[in-house]
N, C-alpha and C positions, 0 to 999 in steps of 0.2 A: 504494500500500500504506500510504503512511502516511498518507494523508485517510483510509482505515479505521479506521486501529490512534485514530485523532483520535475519531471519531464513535462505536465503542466503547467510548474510556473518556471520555466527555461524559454525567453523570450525567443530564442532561434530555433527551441523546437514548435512554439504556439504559432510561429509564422512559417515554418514545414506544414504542421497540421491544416494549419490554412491555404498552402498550395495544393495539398491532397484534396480537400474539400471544393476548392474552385475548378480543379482538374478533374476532379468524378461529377461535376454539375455538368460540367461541358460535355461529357462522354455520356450521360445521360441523356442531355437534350437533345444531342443526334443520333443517339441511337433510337427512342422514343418520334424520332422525326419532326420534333419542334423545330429542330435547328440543323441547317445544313451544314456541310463545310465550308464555304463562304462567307458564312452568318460573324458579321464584324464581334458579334459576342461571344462565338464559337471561339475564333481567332485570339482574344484578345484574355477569355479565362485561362486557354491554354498558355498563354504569354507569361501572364501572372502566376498563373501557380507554379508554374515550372521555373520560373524568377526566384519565387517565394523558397520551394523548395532547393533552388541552388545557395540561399542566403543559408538555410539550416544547415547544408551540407562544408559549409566553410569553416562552421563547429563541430560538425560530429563528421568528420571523412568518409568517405566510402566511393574508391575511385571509379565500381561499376555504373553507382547511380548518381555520380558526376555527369560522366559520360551519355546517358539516356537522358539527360536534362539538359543536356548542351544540343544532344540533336532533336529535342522537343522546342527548346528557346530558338536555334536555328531554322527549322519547319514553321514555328510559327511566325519568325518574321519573314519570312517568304511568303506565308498566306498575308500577313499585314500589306508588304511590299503587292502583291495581288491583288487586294480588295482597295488599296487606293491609286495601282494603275485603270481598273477597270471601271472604279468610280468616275475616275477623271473623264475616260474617254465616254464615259454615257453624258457628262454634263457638254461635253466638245460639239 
């Protein structure tokens, strides 16, 4: 109980926990079909949580899931880089 009560009040693991959470919303909402892969929201939870979760990971190491964060942060500013090329050209 109190390795919990430790890891809840550990500011870099409360903002991991909170990229896990913005990152299972997102995965939801597309899987459920509310939200495409397009969808500026889709793009932008993945952004964050995977941010989030890189911030935690600078305290507690773990080079695999460095690694899987770096190429979820990288995908998703591709999709950003995406969704405001194609923005642009529909206002054009």
């Amino acid at each position: 109980m109190q390795q919990i009560m430790q890891v809840l009040t550990s500011f870099p693991d409360m903002v991991g926990i909170l990229g896990v959470i913005l990152t299972l919303i997102a995965y939801y909402y597309i899987n459920i079909g509310k939200w495409s892969s397009d969808d500026l929201k889709y793009v932008l939870l993945n952004l964050f949580g995977s941010c989030f979760l890189m911030f935690s990971l600078m305290f507690n190491w773990n080079l695999a899931s460095v690694l899987i964060e770096i190429a979820w942060i990288t995908i998703s500013l591709i999709g950003l880089f995406r969704y405001f090329k194609n923005s642009q050209r529909l206002v054009s």
